[in-house]
C-alpha positions in Angstrom: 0.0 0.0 0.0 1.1 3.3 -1.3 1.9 6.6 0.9 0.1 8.3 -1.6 -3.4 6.2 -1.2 -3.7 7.9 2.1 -5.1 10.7 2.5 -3.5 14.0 4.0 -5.5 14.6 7.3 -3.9 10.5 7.9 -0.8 10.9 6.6 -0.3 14.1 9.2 -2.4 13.4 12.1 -1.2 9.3 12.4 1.9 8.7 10.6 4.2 12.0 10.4 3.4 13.3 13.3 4.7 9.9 15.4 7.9 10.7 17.7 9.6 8.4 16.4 9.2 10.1 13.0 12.1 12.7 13.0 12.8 15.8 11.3 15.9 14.3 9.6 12.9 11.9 8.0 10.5 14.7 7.3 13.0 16.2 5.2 14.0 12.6 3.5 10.3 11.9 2.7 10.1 15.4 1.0 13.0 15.0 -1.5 11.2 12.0 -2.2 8.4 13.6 -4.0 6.7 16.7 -5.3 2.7 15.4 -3.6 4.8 14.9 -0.4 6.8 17.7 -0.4 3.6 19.8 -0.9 2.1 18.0 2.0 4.4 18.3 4.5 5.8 21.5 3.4 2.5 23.3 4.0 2.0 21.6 7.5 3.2 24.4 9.8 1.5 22.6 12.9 3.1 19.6 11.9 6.6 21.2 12.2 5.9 23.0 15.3 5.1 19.9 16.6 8.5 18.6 15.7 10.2 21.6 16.6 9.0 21.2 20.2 9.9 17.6 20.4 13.4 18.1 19.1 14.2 21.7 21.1 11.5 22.0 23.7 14.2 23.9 25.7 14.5 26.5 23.1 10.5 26.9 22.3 9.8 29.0 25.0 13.0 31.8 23.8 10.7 32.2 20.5 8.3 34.7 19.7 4.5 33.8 19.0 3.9 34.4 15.2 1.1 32.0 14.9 -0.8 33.8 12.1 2.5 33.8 9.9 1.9 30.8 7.4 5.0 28.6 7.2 7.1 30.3 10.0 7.4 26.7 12.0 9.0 25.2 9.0 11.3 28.6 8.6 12.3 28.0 11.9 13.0 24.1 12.0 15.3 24.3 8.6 17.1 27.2 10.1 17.5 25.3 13.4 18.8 22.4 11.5 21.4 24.5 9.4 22.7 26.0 12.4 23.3 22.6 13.7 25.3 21.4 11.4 27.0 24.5 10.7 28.1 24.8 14.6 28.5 20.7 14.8 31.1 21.3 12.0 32.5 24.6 13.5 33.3 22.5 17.1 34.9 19.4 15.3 37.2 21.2 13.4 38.0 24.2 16.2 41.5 22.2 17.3 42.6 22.3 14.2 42.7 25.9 14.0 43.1 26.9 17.5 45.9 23.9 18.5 47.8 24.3 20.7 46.4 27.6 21.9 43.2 26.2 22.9 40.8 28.7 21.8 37.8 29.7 19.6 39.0 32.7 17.8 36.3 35.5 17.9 36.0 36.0 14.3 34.9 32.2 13.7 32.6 32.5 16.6 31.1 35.8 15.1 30.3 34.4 11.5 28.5 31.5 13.0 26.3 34.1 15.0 26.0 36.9 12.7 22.2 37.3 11.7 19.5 38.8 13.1 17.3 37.0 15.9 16.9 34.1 16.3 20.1 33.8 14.9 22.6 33.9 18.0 20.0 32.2 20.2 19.3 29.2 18.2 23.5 28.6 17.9 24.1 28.6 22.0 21.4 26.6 22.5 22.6 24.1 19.7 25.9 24.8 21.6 24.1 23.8 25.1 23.1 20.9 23.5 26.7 19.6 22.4 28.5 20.4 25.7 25.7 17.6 27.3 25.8 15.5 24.4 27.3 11.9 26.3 29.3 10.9 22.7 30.7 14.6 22.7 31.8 14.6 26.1 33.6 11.1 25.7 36.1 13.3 23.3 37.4 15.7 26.0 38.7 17.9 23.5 35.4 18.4 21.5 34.2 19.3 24.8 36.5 21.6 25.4 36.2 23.5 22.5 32.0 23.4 22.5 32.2 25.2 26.4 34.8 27.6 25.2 32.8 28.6 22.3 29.6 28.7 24.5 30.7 30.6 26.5 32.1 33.4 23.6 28.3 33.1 22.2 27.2 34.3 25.6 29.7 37.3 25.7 28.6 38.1 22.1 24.9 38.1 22.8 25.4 39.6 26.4 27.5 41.9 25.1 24.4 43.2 22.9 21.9 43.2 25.6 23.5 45.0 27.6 24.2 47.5 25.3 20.8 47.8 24.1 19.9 48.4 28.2 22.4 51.0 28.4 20.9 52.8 25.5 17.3 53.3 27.1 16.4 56.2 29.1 17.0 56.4 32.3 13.0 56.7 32.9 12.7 52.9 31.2 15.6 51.7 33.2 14.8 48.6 35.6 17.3 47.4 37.8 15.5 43.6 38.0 16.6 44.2 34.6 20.4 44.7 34.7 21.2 42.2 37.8 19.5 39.7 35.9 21.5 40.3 32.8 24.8 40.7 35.5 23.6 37.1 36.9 23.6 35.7 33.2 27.2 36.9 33.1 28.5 35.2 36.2 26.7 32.1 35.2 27.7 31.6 31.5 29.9 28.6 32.2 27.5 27.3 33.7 26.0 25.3 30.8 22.3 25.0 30.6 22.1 26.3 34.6 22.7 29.7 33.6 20.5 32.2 35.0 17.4 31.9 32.8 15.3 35.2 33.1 11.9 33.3 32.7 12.6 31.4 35.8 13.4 35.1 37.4 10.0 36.7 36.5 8.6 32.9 37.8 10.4 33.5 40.9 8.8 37.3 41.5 5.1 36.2 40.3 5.1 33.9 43.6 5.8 36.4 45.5 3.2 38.7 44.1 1.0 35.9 44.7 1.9 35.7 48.4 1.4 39.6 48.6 -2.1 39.8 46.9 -3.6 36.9 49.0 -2.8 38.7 52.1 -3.8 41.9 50.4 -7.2 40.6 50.2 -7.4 39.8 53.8 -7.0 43.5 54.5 -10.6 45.0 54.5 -9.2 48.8 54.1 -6.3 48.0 51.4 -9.0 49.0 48.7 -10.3 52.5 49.6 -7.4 53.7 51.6 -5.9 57.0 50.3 -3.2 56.6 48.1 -0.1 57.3 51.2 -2.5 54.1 53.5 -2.5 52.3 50.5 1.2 52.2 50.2 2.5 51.9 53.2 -0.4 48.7 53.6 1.4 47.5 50.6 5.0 47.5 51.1 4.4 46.8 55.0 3.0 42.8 53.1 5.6 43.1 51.1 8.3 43.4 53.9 6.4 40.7 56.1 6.4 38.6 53.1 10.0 38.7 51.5 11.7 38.8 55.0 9.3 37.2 57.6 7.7 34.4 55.6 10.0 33.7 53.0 13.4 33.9 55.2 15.3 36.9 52.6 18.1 38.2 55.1 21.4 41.0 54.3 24.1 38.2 53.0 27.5 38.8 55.5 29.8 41.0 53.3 32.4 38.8 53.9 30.9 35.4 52.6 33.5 36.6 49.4 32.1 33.7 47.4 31.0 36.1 43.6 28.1 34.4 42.7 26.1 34.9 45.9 27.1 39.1 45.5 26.0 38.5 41.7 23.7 35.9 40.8 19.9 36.2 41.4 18.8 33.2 41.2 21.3 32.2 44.0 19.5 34.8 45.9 16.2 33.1 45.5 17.4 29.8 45.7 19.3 30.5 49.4 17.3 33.7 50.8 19.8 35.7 51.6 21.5 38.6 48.7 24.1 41.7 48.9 21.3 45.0 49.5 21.8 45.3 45.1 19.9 42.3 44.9 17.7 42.3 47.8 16.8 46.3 46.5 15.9 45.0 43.1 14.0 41.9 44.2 12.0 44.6 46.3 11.6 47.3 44.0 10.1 44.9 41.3 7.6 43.5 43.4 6.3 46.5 44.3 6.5 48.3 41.0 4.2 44.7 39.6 1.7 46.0 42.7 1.8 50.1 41.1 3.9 50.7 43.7 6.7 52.8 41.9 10.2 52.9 44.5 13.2 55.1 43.5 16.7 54.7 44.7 18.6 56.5 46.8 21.7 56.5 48.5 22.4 57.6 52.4 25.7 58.6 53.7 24.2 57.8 57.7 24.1 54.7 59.0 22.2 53.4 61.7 24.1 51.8 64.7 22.3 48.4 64.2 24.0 47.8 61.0 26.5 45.7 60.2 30.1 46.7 60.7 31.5 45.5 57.5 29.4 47.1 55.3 29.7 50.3 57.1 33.6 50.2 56.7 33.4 49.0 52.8 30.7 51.3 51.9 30.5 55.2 52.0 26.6 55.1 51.7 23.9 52.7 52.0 21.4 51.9 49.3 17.5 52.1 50.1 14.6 52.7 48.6 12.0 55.6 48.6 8.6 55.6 47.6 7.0 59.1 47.1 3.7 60.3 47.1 3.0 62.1 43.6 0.2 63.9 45.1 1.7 64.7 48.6 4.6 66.6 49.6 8.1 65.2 50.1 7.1 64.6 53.5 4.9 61.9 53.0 8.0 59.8 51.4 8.5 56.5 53.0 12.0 54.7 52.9 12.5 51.0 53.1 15.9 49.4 54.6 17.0 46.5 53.2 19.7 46.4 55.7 16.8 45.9 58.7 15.0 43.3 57.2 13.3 46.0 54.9 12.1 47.9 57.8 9.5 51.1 56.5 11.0 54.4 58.1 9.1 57.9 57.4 10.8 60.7 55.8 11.4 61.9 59.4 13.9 59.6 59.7 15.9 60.9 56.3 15.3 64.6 56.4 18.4 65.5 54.9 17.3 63.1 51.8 14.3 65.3 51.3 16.3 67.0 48.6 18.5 64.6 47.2 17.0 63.7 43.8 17.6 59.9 42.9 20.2 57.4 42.4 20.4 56.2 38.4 20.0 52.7 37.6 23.2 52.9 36.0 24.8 54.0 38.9 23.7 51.3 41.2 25.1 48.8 38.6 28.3 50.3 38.0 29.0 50.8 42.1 27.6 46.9 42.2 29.7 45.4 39.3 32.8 47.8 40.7 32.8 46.7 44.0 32.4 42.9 43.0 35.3 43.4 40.7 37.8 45.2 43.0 37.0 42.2 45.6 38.0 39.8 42.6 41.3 42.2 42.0 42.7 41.6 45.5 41.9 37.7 45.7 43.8 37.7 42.5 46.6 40.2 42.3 47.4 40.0 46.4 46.4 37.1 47.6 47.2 34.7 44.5 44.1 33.1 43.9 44.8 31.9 40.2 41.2 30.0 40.6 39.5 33.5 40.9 41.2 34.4 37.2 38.6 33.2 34.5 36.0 34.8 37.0 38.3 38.4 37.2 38.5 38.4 33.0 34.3 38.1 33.0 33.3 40.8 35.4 36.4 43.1 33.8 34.4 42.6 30.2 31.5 43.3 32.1 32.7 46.8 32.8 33.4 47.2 28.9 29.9 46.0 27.9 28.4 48.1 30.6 30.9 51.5 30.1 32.2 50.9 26.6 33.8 54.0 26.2 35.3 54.1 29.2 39.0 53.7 27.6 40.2 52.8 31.4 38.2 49.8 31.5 39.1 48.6 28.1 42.5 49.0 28.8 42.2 47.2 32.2 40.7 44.2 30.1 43.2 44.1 27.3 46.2 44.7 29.8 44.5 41.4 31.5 44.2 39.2 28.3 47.9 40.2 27.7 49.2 38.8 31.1 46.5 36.1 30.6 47.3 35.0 27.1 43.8 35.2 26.2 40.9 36.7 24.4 43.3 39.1 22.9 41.4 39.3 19.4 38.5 40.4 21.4 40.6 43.0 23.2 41.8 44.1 19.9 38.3 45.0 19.0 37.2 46.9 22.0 40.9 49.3 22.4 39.0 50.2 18.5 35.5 51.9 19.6 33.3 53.4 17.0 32.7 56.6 18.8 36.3 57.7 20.6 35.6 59.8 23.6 37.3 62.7 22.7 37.2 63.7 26.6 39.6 61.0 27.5 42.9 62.1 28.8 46.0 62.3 26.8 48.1 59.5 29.0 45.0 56.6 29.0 45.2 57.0 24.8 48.4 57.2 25.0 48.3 53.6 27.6 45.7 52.2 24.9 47.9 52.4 21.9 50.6 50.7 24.0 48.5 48.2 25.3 47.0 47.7 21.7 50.5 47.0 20.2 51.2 44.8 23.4 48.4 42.5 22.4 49.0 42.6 18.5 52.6 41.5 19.6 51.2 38.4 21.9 48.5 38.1 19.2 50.9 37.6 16.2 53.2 35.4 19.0 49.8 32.9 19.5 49.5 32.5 15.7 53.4 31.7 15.6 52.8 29.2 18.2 49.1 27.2 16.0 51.8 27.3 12.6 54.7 25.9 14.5 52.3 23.3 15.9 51.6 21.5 12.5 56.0 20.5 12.1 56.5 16.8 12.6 58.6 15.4 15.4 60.0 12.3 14.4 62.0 10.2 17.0 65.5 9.8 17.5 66.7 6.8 19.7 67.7 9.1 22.6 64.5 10.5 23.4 63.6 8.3 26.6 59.9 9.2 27.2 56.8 9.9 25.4 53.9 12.2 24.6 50.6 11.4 27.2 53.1 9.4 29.6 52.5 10.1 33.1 55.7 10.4 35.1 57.7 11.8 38.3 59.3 14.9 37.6 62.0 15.6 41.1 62.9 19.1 41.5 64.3 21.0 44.0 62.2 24.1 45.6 63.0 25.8 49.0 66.3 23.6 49.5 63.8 20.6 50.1 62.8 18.0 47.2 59.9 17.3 45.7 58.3 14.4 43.5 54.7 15.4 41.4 53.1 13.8 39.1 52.9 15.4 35.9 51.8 14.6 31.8 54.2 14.6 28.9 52.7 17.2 26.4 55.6 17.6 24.0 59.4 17.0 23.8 62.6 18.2 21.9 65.9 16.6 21.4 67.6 20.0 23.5 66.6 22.5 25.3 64.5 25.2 23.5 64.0 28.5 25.6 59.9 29.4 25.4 57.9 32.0 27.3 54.8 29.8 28.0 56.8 26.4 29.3 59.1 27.9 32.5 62.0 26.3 33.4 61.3 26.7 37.1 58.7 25.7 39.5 59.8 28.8 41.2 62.6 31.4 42.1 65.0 29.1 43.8 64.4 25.7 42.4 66.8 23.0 40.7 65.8 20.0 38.7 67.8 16.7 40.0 67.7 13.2 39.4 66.4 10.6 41.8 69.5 8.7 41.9 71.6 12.3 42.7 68.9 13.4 45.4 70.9 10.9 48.0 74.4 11.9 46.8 73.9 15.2 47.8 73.5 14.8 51.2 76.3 12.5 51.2 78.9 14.9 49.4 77.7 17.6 52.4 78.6 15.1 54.7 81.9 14.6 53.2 82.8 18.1 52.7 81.8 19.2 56.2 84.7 16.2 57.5 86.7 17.5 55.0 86.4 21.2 55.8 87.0 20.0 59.7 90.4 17.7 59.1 91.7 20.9 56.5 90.8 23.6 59.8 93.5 21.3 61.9 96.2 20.9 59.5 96.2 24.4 59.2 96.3 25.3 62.8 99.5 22.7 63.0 101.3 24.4 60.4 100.9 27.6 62.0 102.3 27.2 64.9 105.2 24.7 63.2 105.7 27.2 60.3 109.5 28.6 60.0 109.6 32.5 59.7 111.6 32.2 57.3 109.4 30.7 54.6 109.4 33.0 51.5 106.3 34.3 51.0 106.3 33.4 47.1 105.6 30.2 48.9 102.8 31.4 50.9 101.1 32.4 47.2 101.6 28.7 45.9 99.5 27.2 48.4 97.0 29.5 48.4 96.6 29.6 44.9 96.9 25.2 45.0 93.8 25.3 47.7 92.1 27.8 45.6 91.9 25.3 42.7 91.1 22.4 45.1 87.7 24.6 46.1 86.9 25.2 42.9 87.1 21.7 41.8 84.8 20.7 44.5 82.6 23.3 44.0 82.7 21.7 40.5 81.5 18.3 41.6 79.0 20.2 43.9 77.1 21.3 41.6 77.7 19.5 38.5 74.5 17.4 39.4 72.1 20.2 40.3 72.6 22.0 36.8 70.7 20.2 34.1 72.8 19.8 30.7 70.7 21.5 28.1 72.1 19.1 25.3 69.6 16.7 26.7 66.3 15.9 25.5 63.7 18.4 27.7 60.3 17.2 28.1 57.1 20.0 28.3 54.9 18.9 31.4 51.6 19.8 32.6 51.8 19.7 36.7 49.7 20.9 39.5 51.2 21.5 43.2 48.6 20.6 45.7 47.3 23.2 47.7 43.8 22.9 49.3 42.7 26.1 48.7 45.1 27.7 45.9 46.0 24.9 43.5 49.0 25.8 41.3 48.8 24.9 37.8 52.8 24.5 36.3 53.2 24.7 32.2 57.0 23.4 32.7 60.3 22.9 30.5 62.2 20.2 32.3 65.2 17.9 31.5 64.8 14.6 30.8 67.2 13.4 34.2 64.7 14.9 36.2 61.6 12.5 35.1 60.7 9.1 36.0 57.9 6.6 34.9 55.3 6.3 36.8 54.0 2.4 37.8 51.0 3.6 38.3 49.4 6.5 36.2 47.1 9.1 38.2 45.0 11.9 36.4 46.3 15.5 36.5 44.1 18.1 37.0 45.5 20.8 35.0 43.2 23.3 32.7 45.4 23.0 29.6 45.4 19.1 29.8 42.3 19.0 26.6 43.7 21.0 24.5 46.5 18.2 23.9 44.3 15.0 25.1 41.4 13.1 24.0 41.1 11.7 27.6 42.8 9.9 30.2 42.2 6.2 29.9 43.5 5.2 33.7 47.3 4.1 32.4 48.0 7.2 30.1 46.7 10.5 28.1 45.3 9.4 24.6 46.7 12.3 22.2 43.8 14.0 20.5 44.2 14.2 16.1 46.8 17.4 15.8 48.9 15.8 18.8 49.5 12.7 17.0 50.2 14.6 13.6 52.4 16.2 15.5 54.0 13.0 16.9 53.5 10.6 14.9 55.7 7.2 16.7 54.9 8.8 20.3 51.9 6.2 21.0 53.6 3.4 19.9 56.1 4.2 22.7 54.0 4.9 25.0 51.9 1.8 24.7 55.3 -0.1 24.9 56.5 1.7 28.3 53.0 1.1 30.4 52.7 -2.6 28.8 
């Protein structure tokens, strides 16, 4: 029986519209024939019915254009040519990023450039791959899919917030621009980033909570429009902060994403006043309750010490009565549990006009970042690095002609080694600021050149990449072994474990692989570590036995000894010290004609791990019986994955080595 004998209302409602009837075989079946092209092609609930199967996720991101004919099958061919195209773009990212490790911004801009949904449809097709099982088997696929998700975020975040900025101050909400600061902070965060849907979700319950006890009061109604108000945002104090448990968040609980994310803030109750202010303020503005911001420079006793020491002012909130006068304003204080206080209580505010939206963000986003600067810069905290780089974009998406910011960014993806074409971009700004100072153009065109240089040093790096390193028989080790590498740091020795990455037949000097684990270190071998100690030994009995001969011949010693004899032995014990110094060291001091091996190691340090990119000598290394995994954030760039006895070299690593697996296959057994 034909397809063809059926008729269309069966072949749609029973047969196509199956699950396990996929869009791949919707678009098989029409190149099969004209009828069913015809059929299927004019079936726009059929492929929004398939379009919600395939990216139910996505659906809800879409705008509702039911009465345009054919838009659901506009949509699912475009979704399905963005797949592929991004699919394709992911695969072959190593090949064209090795061994940097990462998505340049101008591939990641042609795959988004188009209107919306455009940019949308490629990170969630992006989301999609980073929690595909198969994809995440291939650690370097995976590696490359995140990176590039997260440069898809930056692009689009990047627009939003530009497109905020650009509104009048009048249209400004601040719900609005935390909830675009939380998507920022949670943009590695795969499909849990902040998801504003879930936000609006998240302030219709408490709306809910407020209008059900609203009802209960008799008077809420009728009451003038000051009774009204303060009825109002009295529910919405007991609510937010009796009921539902939102308390001030101890400044120093220095963890970001509590001071930035808002859904964190739902999810645990307790914010920075930012958040707690915005949460507030949108509630009552869905209940007419309009609340302007305002900062005060006095601080009540009761509040906590911290913030009184970090902060100049305070942040609350003041609702006015638009037919009263300034008297009848009413202030709430997040800081007290969002305690109402009269205008009594503020009357030096009476006059103070209000604080911008753009303000409140800026002081926010500052403060959050300057906290970031110290853990880094002061305190070392390389973990808090990829977190520092995002909130210092931040600044240039939210202030992007602020020329110091920008700098501050590219001056960081210098030191970094990253996100320097994106740097590039932003020290170039459509509309210069003619107001800015003569010495921060002056840093920008330095800085500019600066990344240019490290730029043109990165694409040195991806050419030099593709020559092939064929063995010689003195090369000892190979790529993806795991070994012992012993080196000397703080006069004591140490053994780590640590990945072979690449090797050369003498020592090479490079910027990115150091030759030290630190200032004072030495490289030795295993077998030397014990002759060491014992040549101390040695030399201290030495030293002792050469002390007494020399007090004998003193007091033995003729007068009339000629000095030129003197000159001979201290000239003869002169060469004997230098020969033992010699043999001292000749140990410690790695020979550079031998092969040197580039490691990935980590130093174990429970709260501040420290990742090593290191140049070593072969004598240092060892094999290791048993191979352990190495936690280092460069490891995927070079390695499929780690199959419990070695690192499996992804496709340009064994290009670039070509007899290296054999090797190491024969060395683990």
């Amino acid at each position: 029986m034909s397809l063809l004998s059926l008729s269309n209302e069966v072949l749609l409602r029973n047969i196509f519209s199956r699950d396990a009837i996929s869009v791949t075989d919707l678009q098989s079946l029409m190149i099969s024939c004209r009828t069913l092209y015809n059929i299927i092609r004019e079936s726009d609930e059929l492929w929004r019915l398939k379009f919600i199967k395939r990216w139910g996720n996505f659906f809800s991101q879409l705008p509702n254009n039911a009465n345009n004919k054919g838009v659901w099958f506009e949509r699912t061919t475009l979704r399905c040519k963005k797949a592929k195209e991004v699919q394709k773009v992911v695969q072959n990212m190593s090949s064209i990023a090795y061994p940097v490790g990462q998505s340049p911004f101008n591939v990641i801009d042609k795959l988004i450039a188009g209107p919306f949904p455009i940019p949308e449809c490629v990170q969630n097709e992006l989301e999609e791959i980073v929690y595909d099982k198969k994809i995440r088997e291939n650690k370097t696929t995976f590696h490359y899919a995140r990176d590039a998700l997260v440069k898809v975020r930056i692009s689009i975040l990047d627009k939003k917030w530009r497109d905020f900025m650009a509104q009048p101050e009048s249209r400004m909400s601040l719900f609005e621009g935390v909830a675009l600061i939380s998507q920022w902070s949670t943009m590695e965060h795969g499909k849990l980033q902040t998801c504003l849907k879930d936000l609006g979700t998240s302030i219709e319950n408490i709306n809910k909570r407020v209008n059900k006890q609203m009802a209960e009061v008799l008077c809420a109604s009728t009451a003038k429009p000051k009774k009204k108000a303060e009825i109002i945002l009295d529910l919405i104090t007991h609510v937010m902060f009796n009921e539902m448990g939102f308390k001030l968040l101890p400044i120093m609980y220095g963890f970001h994403l509590h001071f930035s994310c808002i859904g964190q803030v739902f999810k645990r109750k307790e914010g920075c006043p930012t958040l707690l202010c915005a949460i507030y303020q949108e509630v009552a503005r869905k209940m007419d309750i309009p609340c302007e911001l305002v900062y005060c420079k006095k601080w009540d006793e009761e509040d906590h010490f911290a913030y009184r020491l970090m902060n100049n002012s305070k942040l609350l909130l003041r609702w006015k009565d638009s037919a009263g006068s300034e008297d009848d304003s009413i202030y709430i204080d997040v800081y007290r549990g969002g305690s109402l206080k009269k205008s009594s209580v503020y009357p030096f505010l009476k006059e103070q006009p209000a604080a911008s939206v753009n303000s409140v963000l800026n002081e926010m986003v500052g403060s959050l970042t300057n906290r970031m600067w110290i853990a880094y810069d002061e305190n070392g905290e390389e973990m808090m690095r990829n977190d520092l780089l995002f909130f210092v974009r931040l600044e240039c998406s939210m202030s992007p002609r602020n020329l110091n910011k920008v700098v501050q960014y590219a001056d960081l993806c210098v030191d970094l080694g990253i996100q320097l074409d994106d740097a590039i971009e932003l020290l170039q700004p459509e509309e210069p600021d003619f107001s800015t100072f003569y010495d921060v153009v002056c840093s920008a065109s330095d800085t500019w050149e600066r990344c240019i240089s490290e730029l043109n040093k990165q694409k040195a790096e991806i050419t030099a990449a593709k020559f092939v390193h064929h063995r010689l028989s003195s090369i000892k080790f190979s790529v993806g072994l795991v070994v012992i590498c012993n080196y000397k740091k703080w006069g004591r020795n140490f053994r780590k474990p640590c990945v072979i990455v690449s090797w050369n037949v003498k020592f090479q000097e490079s910027s990115e692989w150091k030759s030290k684990v630190g200032s004072d270190d030495e490289y030795y071998d295993e077998e030397d570590s014990d002759e060491f100690e014992d040549e101390e030994v040695e030399e201290d009995e030495e030293a002792e036995e050469d002390e007494e001969v020399e007090e004998d011949e003193e007091v033995e010693k003729d007068e009339e000894v000629e000095k030129d004899d003197e000159v001979e032995e201290v000239d003869e014990v002169k060469e004997v010290d230098e020969d033992k110094a010699c043999s001292r060291t000749k140990n410690a001091v790695p020979k550079q004609d031998q092969p040197y091996y580039h490691i990935l190691m980590v130093e174990d340090d429970e709260h501040n791990p420290v990742q090593h990119k290191l140049n070593v000598p072969e004598a240092s290394l060892e094999l290791l019986p048993a191979a352990v995994a190495i936690k280092h954030d460069s490891i995927w760039i070079h390695f499929e994955r780690f199959d419990g006895r070695r690192y499996v070299p992804n496709a340009e690593k064994r290009a670039q080595f070509p007899e290296d697996e054999a090797v190491t296959l024969s060395l683990i057994g």
